[in-house]
matplotlib code that plots the C-alpha trace (Angstrom):
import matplotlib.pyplot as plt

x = [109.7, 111.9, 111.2, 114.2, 113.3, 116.7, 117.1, 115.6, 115.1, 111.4, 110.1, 110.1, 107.2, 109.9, 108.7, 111.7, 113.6, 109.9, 107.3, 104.0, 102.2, 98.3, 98.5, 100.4, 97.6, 94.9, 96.7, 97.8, 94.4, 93.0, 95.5, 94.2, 95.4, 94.0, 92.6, 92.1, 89.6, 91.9, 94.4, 92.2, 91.8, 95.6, 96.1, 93.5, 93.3, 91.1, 93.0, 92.0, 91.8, 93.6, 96.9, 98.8, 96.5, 98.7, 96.8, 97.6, 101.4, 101.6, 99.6, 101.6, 104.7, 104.9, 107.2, 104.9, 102.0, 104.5, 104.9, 100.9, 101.0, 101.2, 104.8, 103.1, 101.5, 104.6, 107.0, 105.1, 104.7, 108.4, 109.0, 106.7, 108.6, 112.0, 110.6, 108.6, 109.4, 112.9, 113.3, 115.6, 113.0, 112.4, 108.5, 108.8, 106.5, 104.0, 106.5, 105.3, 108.2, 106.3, 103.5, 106.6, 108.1, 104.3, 104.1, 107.6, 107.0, 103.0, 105.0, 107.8, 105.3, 103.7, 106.7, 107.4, 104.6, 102.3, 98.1, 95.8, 94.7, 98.2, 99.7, 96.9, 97.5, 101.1, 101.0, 98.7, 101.3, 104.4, 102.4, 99.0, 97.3, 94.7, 93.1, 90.8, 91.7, 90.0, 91.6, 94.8, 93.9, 93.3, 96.0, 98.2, 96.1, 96.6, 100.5, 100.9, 98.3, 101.1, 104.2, 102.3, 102.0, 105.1, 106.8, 104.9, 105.3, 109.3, 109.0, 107.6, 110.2, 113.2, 114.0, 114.3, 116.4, 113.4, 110.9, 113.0, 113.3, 108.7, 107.9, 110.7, 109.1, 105.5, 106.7, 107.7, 103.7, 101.9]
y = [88.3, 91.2, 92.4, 93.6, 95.0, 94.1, 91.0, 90.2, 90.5, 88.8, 91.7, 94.2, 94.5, 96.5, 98.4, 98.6, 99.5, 101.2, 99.5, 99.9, 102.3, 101.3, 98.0, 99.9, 102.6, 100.1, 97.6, 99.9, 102.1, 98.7, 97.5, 98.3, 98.6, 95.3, 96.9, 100.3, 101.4, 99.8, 101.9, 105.1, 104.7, 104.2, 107.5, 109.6, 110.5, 110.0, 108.4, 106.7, 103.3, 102.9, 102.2, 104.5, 107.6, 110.2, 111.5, 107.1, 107.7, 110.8, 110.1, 106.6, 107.8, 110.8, 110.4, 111.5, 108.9, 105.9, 106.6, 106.0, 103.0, 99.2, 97.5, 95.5, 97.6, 99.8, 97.0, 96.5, 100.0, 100.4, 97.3, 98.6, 102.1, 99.9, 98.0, 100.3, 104.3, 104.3, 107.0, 110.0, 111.8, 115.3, 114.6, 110.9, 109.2, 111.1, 110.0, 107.0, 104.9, 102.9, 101.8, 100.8, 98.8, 97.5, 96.0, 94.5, 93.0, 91.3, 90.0, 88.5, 86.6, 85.6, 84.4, 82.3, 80.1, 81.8, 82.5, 85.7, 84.2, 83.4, 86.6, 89.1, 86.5, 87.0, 90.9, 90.9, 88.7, 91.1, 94.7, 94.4, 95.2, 93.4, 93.2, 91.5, 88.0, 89.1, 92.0, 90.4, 88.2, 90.8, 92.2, 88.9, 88.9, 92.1, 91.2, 88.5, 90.2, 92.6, 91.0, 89.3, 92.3, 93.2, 90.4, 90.4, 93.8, 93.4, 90.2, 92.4, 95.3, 92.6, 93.0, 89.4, 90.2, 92.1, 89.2, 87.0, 88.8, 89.4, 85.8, 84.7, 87.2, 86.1, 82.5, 83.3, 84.5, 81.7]
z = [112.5, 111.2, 107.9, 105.9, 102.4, 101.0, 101.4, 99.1, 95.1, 94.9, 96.5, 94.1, 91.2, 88.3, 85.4, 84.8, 88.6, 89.2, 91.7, 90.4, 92.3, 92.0, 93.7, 96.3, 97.0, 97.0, 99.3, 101.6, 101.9, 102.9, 106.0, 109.6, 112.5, 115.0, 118.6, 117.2, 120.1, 122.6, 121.3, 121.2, 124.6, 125.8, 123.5, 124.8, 121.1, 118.2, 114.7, 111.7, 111.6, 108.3, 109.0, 106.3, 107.2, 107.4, 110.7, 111.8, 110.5, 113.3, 116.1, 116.3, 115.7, 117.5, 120.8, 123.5, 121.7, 122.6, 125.9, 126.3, 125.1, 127.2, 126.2, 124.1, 121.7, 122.2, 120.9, 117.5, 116.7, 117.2, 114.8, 111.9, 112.9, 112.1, 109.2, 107.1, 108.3, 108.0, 105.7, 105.3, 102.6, 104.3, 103.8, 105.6, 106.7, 104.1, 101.1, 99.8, 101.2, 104.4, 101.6, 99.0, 102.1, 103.2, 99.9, 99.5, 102.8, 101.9, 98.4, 100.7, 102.1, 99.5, 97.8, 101.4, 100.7, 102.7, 101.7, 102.2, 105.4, 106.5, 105.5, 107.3, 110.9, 110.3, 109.5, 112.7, 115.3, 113.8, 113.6, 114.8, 111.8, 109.9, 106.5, 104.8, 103.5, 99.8, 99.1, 100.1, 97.2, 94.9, 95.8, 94.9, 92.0, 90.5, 91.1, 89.5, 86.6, 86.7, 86.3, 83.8, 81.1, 82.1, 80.9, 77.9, 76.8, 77.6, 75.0, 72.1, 72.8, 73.0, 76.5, 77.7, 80.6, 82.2, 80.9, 82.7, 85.5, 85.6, 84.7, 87.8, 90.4, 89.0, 89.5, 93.1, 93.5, 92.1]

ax = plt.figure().add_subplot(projection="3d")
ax.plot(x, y, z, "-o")
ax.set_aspect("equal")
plt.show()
């Protein structure tokens, strides 16, 4: 499975046209990558296990690091590299924009249908990371929580087109 940010609209938490940026540090500090000591090993190189760790976000994506690697391992790191680095900011992939892309993608999910246990076997088959079903939850939670006060704060200042928009995206979570 491919993930393509923009396709589509349900993936994007807006306050107003701005994702929310806690649930996308917590989330993020708490997706690892699956077979981290095989990996080690192929690399010859001590890393984090947290998957957004900017010392991960190098050692993985640095060109010499892939050539270590089995074909395999080597074809999902190049797919999250597609997915979730693509980035022309001149401080990628430390700019915030993989985590953004992380968390569009676990909402797309989500909005498929799919559960916390679901969603980490699925992020594990496409990526080879894992997390823990709970904080999944939490995380799908804290969305929905979310989307929640956004729609009601946009109904006391008169904005129903961005209510709308929350309690439609919140919908697409539950």
């Amino acid at each position: 499975m491919s993930f393509r940010p923009d396709q589509s609209p349900a993936s994007e938490i807006l306050l107003p046209n701005r994702p929310v940026r806690s649930s996308i540090v917590a989330i993020t500090d708490k997706i690892y990558i699956k077979n981290h000591r095989q990996l080690v090993s192929q690399l010859e190189r001590s890393f984090p296990k947290s998957a957004f760790a900017g010392a991960t976000l190098d050692v993985l994506f640095n060109g010499e690091s892939l050539a270590n690697l089995d074909d395999a391992t080597q074809d999902r790191v190049l797919d999250f590299a597609e997915d979730f680095m693509d980035c022309d900011c001149e401080s990628a992939p430390h700019c915030g924009h993989p985590e953004e892309k992380f968390v569009s993608y676990l909402l797309e999910l989500r909005a498929a249908g799919l559960g916390p246990d679901a969603i980490v076997d699925v992020m594990g088959d496409d990526y080879m990371l894992y997390a823990y079903p709970g904080d999944v939850l939490s995380f799908l939670d804290n969305s929905v929580r979310t989307l929640e006060a956004i729609e009601s704060l946009a109904d006391v200042d008169g904005e129903r087109e961005i209510a709308k928009q929350a309690q439609n995206r919140r919908e697409q979570l539950l």
